[in-house]
Structures are given as structure tokens and as C-alpha cells.
N, C-alpha and C positions, 0 to 999 in steps of 0.2 A: 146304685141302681139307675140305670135309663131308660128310656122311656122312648123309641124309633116308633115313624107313624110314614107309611109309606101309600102311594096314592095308589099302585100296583105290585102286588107281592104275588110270589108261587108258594102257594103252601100246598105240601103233597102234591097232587098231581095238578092243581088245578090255578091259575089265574085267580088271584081275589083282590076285590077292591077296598081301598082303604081299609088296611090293614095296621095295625096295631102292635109291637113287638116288643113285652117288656124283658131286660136282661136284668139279672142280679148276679156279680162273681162269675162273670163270665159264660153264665150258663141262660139260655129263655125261661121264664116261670111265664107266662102268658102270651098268647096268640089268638088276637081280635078282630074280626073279620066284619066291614062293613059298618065302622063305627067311626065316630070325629074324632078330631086330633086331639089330643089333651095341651093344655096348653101349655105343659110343660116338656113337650114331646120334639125333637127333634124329628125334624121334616125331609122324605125324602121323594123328591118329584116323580122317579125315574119307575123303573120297574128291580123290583127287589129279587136276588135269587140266592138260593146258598150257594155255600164259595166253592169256587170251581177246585177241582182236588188233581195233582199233580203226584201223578201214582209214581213216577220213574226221571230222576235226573241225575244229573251230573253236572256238579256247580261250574266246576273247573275249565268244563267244555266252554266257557261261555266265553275265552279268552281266541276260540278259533274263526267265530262267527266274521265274515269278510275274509279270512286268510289261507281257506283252503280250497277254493273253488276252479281254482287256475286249473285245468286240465294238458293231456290225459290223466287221467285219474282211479282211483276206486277205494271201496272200504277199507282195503289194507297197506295202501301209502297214505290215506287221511289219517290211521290209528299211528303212523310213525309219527308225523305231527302235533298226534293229542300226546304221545306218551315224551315229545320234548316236551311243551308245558307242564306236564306232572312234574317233570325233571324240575323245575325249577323253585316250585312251591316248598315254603314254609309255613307252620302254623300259622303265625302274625298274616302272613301274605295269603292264608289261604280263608282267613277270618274278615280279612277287608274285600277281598273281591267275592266270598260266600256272602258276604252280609248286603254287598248292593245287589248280584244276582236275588238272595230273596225280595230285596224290594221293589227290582224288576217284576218278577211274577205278582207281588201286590199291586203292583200299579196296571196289572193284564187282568186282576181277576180271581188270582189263586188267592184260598187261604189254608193251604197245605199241602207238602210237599213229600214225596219219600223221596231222600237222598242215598242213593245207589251209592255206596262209600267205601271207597278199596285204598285209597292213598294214605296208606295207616302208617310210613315209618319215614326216615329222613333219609337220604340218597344213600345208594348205598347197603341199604335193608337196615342199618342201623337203628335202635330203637331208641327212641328218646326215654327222657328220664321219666315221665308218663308216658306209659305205653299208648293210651289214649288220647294223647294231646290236640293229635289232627281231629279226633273224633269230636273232642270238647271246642277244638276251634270251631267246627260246626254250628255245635249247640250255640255256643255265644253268636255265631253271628246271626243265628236263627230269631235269638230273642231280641237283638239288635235293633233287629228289621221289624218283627211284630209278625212272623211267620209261623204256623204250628209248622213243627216238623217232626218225620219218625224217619231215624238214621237208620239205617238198613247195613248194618254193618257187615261187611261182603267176605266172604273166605275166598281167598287166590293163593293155589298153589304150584301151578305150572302156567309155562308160558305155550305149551300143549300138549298133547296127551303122550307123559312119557317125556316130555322135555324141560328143562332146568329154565326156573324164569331168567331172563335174560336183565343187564344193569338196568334197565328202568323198574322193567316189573318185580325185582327182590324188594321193591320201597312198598309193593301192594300184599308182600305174603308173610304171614307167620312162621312157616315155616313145613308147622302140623297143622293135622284138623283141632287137635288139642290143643295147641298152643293159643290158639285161636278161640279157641270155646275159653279157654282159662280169660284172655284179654277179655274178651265182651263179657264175660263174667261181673269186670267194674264198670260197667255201664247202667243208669240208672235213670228213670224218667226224673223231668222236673221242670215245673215252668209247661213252655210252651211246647217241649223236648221230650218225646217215647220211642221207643225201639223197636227195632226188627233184626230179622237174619238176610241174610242172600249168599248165594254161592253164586260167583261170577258167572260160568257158564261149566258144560260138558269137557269147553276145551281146558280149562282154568284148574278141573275138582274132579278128580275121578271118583270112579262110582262111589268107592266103599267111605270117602271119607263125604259124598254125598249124604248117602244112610246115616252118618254119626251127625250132621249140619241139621237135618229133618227130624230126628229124634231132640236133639237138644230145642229147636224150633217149638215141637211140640209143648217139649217139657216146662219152658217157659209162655207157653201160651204166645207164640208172637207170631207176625207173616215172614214167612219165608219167600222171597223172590231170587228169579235166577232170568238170565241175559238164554234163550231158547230160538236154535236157528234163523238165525238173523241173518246169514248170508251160506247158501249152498255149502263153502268149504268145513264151515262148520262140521255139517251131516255128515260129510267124507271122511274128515278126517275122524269123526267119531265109529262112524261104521269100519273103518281102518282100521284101529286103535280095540274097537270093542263089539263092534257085530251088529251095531245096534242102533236108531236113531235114538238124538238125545233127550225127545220128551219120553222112549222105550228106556233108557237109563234113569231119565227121573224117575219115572211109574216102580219100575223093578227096589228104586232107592225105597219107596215108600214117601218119596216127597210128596204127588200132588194130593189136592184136593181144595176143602175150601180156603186156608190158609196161605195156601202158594198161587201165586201169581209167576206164568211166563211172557218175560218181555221179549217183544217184539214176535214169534212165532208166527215167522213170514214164510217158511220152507218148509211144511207138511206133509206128511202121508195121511191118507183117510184113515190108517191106523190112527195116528198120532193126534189127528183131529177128535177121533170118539174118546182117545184117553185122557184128554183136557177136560172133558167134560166134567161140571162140579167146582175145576179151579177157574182163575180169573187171567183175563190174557192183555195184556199194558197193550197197545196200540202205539205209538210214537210217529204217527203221518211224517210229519214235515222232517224228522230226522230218517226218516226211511227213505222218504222224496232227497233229502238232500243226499245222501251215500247211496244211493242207488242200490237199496237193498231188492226192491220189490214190493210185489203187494198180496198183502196176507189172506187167507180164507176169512175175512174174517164175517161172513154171512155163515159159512158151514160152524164156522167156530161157534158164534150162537145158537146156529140149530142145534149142535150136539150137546149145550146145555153150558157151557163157557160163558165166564160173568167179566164184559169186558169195561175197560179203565183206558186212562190216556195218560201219556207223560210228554215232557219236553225233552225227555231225552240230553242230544247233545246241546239244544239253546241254540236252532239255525234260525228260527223266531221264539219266543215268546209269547205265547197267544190261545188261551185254550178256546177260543171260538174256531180259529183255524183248525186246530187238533183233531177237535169233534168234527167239524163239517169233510176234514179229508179223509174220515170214514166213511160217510155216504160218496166224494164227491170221488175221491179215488176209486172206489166199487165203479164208479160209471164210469171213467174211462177203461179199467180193467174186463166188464162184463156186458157195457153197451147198454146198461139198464139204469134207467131212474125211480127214487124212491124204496130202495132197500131202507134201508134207515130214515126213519122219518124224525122229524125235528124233535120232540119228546123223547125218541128213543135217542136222542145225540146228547140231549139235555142229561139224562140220566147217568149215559157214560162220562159225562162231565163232573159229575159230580157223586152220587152216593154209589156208582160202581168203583170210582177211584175211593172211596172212605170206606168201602169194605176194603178193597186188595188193602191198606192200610190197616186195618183194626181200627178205623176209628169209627165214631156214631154214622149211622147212614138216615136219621130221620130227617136232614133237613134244617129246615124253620120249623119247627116244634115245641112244644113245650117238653124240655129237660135235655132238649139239645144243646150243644155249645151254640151261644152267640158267632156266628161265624159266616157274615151273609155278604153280598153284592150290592152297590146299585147301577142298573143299567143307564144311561141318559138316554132319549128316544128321540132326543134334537139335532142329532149332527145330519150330516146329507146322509152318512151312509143310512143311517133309517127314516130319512126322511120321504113320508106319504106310507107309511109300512100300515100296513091290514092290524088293525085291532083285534080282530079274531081271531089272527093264527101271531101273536105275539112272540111266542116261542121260536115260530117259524125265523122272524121277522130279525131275531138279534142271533138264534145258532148260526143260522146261514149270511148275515150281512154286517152285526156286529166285530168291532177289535176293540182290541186294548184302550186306545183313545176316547172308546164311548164309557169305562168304568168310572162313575162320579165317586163313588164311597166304598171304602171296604174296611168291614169292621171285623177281626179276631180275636176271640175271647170277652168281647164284648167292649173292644176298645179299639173308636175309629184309627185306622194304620192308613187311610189315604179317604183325604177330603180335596171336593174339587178337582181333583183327576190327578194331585199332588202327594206324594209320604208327607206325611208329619212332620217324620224324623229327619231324613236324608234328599239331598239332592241327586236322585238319581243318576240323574245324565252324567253331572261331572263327576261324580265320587267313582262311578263305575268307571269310566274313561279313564279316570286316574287308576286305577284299581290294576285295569288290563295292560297299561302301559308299564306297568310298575312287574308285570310278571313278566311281559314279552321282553324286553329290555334289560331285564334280571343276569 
């Protein structure tokens, strides 16, 4: 049991001071508000928040960051380049460079991630002798790190609608949707480790083996996520192919709702915006910003009732202050207007909108929440002279990575002093990337 005593915490909506946080087994049994420290209580200066939640990523990407900016360019000579990297991974290799990407994102802020996960077989389509292997390299390097994670186990069956995946992408498909549902069948929480479904996208899974991904989704009670017009061709080539836009194919599938989450969902029709309505829509800013996807509804998307999340996506930063903030700050260059989103409502998409699209707890700092919290530091320049009243304001918008002092998961400090515990970031990961690109 410990014992956190914090000089500013966010419990539910509000700012409290000295606050009090006891954990046992990784869960809070009490939350004390405007009491002294005990003196057995570990101290924490800063401002306390729950852990920023990373609805949508992909580890691997984290190997392109600096290498594909060189132009002319666009989303589909950048995916030639992500899908050599997959080419080159192996479990081992894909368990050392998963396991310092998670402790990147602790050292940003995060303490949970859904890992978008299609790199399921060995070159070739080959299956290894656990079907699973890649999946469990995951897990391990999840608990590695000190990261909760829910793998999101992705169905891929074409490389587009109607076309045979091509030699990279036979290492991302099963084959069947069956085949598929049998695999994830041995997949089982444990530790820091729970599950999910996703179907790649419209272009990946057509419709009817969609229907069968959404039904088993349900059957086991888990989120189903799926990749949702992210770039125009997308649409075309679905309306091509099947008549229809593809959040018009999810809906007919019986995919959405509150369980499903569409990422990215940058190319709508006002149809397709009122059909969201109910599910949860991943946002991915700075991966949008870097591929030049565009910028999403995403103000209609909430008015129509869309419960939105953030991800990092492909890892062009790391940083879910940035994440959040390029929801409001993107909307003003797209719409000329300030203040759609206000700081609270950034904070929220940061966090308990990303632990619903996940299934996990969305209370917070609570009592019978998991221990799973932040500390802000309020002394670097960037927040320094920042407004005590609008505090929230003060770290969404002007906060990074380098201000997080502590970040505890499961009720077990994973980064003190702005440092892992466990790992040396900087070098392990450098090593890590050099080791796949050079492969």
C-alpha cells in the first residue's frame, strides 16, 4: 500500500488542493482532499492528473520518425516505407523496440495505450509456431515498460477491395475472418495486458467478414476499432468497389456504436457524421498533420453525439499535450475561429474519452480506480508565470513531455524525476531503431 500526497490534483472535474491518494494492489481505496501529508506519504509538488490514454498506435511506426519527410511526397509513398520496416521485424526485434516505444509514451504522460496490431506472421505469411508470438511480443514488452496495454488485435484481408495482399501485407492476414477469430480465440488478459478487436479498414475487410469481426467483438464484450477515411482514396475506392461510404458499410455491418471507435474519420459526409453518433472517433493530430491527411469535423462530430479520443498514431511526436491541443488549435486554422474546444474539454479527450474507446475505467482519480496518475511540474519556462485559475488551461495548451515528473501505473512509480525506472530511454530506443533499419 502507498500512500501519494499531492499539492494539486484533478479529481473529477475540478482542481483540489492537497490532495491525498491512497493505493492498494494497484487500485485507489481513498481520495482526500485538502488534508496534510501523512508522514508516510510520498510527495508530489506538481499538479497531479490521470494518465493521459493513447487510444490508437502503432509501435513499429516509431522506426520512421526523421526518415520520411524528404518530399514530394504523400500517404501512399510514406505507407511503402512503413510497410519495408514491418518487412524486417521479428518477434525478439519487435519486443525490444515495442518495449522502449512504451516507455517513451511514459516518459510523455501516457499510462495506456491501444496497440493497433496487424503484424501477426513472419515474412512471407508464414505462421510461426505460436500463432501469437508477435502478439505476446507485445504483451512482454508492455509489462517491460510498466505500460497498461489493450492489443487490438486487427483483422487484414486484402491489400484492397477485391485484391490479393501483396508480399508485405500476407505477414498482416489470416487468411479468413475465421481463421482470425480461431487466433484471437488464444489471447487472454494478464498483468498489465487486455484485449480488443479492429478491422483494419473498408479497404483491408469487406463488408460481410466485417459483420462476422462485430458480432464476435460483441460476443466477447471487447472494442472493436477500425482505421475510417483517412485519406479521400479510401472513400473512392469503397464507393467503387461497394456503393457506399465506409462508415455506410460499418453502420449496414452492425459495427458501430458505443463499443467501436473510428480512427481517424477526416473525410465525411453529414451522413456519415450523424451515423458516428453514439461511437468514439481516435483523432491522431500530428499524424494527420504529418501525412497530410487533413482535418477532420471533428466539432460536427461531437455535436452529433461522437465520444472523441486521441492516439499517436504513427509516433511523428510523442506527446499527448500536443495531441489534445491540435484539436482545438487545428479547428482555427481550418475554420478561422478560436475556442471550439476549451482546455477541460481537451483534458477530457485526453484521458477518460481515450479509457472508454479502450474498455477501460474512465473515473479517473477515484476511489476503486486503478492507480494510474500523472505529475505535472509547473517550474520549467514553458509554464512559467501560468494563471493558477485556469491551470488546466495553463499545461493543455503550453505543457510537453519534458514537464511530466512522475507517472505511476497500477500503482507502481514507472518514471521518477522525468526518468524510467527501468530503462534508458534515449539509448535503448536508438539502439532499438538502428537495429531494425540496418536489419
Amino acid at each position: 500500500m502507498t500512500t501519494w500526497w499531492a499539492e494539486r490534483a484533478i479529481v473529477g472535474a475540478e482542481v483540489c488542493e492537497r490532495v491525498a491518494i491512497e493505493e492498494r494492489d494497484g487500485v485507489i481505496v481513498s481520495v482526500d482532499v485538502d488534508v496534510d501529508a501523512p508522514w508516510h506519504a510520498r510527495i508530489l509538488r506538481g499538479v497531479v492528473m490521470p494518465g493521459a490514454i493513447n487510444a490508437h498506435s502503432h509501435a513499429f511506426h516509431r522506426v520512421l520518425r526523421s526518415r520520411t519527410h524528404r518530399g514530394p511526397d504523400s500517404f501512399w509513398s510514406w505507407r511503402e516505407q512503413m510497410y519495408a520496416a514491418a518487412a524486417r521485424l521479428d518477434p525478439d526485434t519487435y519486443r525490444t523496440l515495442a518495449r522502449t516505444v512504451f516507455a517513451e509514451m511514459l516518459l510523455a504522460g501516457y499510462t495506456a495505450v491501444g496497440e493497433f496490431h496487424y503484424l501477426h506472421h513472419a515474412p512471407g505469411g508464414t505462421t510461426y509456431a505460436d500463432p501469437n508470438e508477435m502478439s505476446r511480443a507485445l504483451a512482454a514488452a508492455a509489462e517491460d515498460a510498466g505500460m497498461r496495454l489493450v492489443l487490438l488485435d486487427t483483422l487484414y484481408l486484402e491489400g484492397g477491395p477485391g485484391i490479393a495482399p501483396d508480399a508485405t501485407q500476407v505477414r498482416f492476414s489470416d487468411g479468413t475472418v475465421e481463421a482470425w477469430a480461431e487466433r484471437t480465440s488464444g489471447l487472454q488478459p494478464s498483468g498489465l495486458v487486455a484485449h480488443g478487436l479492429a478491422v483494419h479498414s473498408v479497404r483491408a475487410v469487406p463488408p460481410d467478414a466485417i459483420a462476422i469481426a462485430a458480432e464476435i467483438a460483441r460476443e466477447r464484450g471487447v472494442p472493436l476499432h477500425a482505421h475510417v477515411s483517412e485519406q479521400p482514396r479510401e472513400n473512392d475506392e469503397a464507393l467503387a468497389a461497394y456503393g457506399r461510404t465506409p462508415v455506410h458499410i460499418l453502420r449496414e455491418a452492425g459495427a458501430l456504436g458505443s463499443g467501436f471507435t473510428a480512427v481517424h474519420a477526416t473525410h465525411l459526409t453529414e451522413d456519415d457524421i450523424r451515423d458516428l453518433a453514439g461511437s468514439h472517433v481516435c483523432v491522431c493530430g500530428t499524424t494527420e498533420r504529418d501525412l497530410a491527411d487533413g482535418i477532420g469535423p471533428i466539432p460536427a462530430l461531437r455535436e452529433a453525439g461522437a465520444r472523441l479520443c486521441l492516439g499517436s498514431d504513427s509516433h511523428a511526436v510523442i506527446d499527448p499535450f500536443e495531441e489534445a491541443r491540435a484539436i482545438e488549435l487545428d479547428e482555427r486554422l481550418g475554420s478561422q475561429r478560436r475556442g471550439t474546444f476549451t482546455g477541460d474539454d481537451l483534458l477530457a479527450v485526453m484521458t477518460s474519452g481515450g479509457a472508454s474507446a479502450l474498455g477501460l475505467p474512465t473515473e479517473g482519480i477515484a476511489v476503486g480506480a486503478p492507480a494510474d496518475f500523472v505529475e505535472i511540474g509547473t517550474s520549467s519556462v514553458r509554464l512559467a508565470g501560468h494563471d493558477p485559475q485556469h491551470l488546466v488551461d495553463a499545461f493543455v495548451y503550453s505543457a510537453a513531455p519534458g514537464d511530466v515528473r512522475t507517472v505511476v501505473v497500477d500503482g507502481i512509480e514507472r518514471v521518477r524525476a522525468g526518468q524510467h525506472v527501468a530503462i534508458d530511454v534515449a539509448t535503448e530506443l536508438d539502439r532499438a531503431i538502428r537495429q531494425v533499419v540496418q536489419s
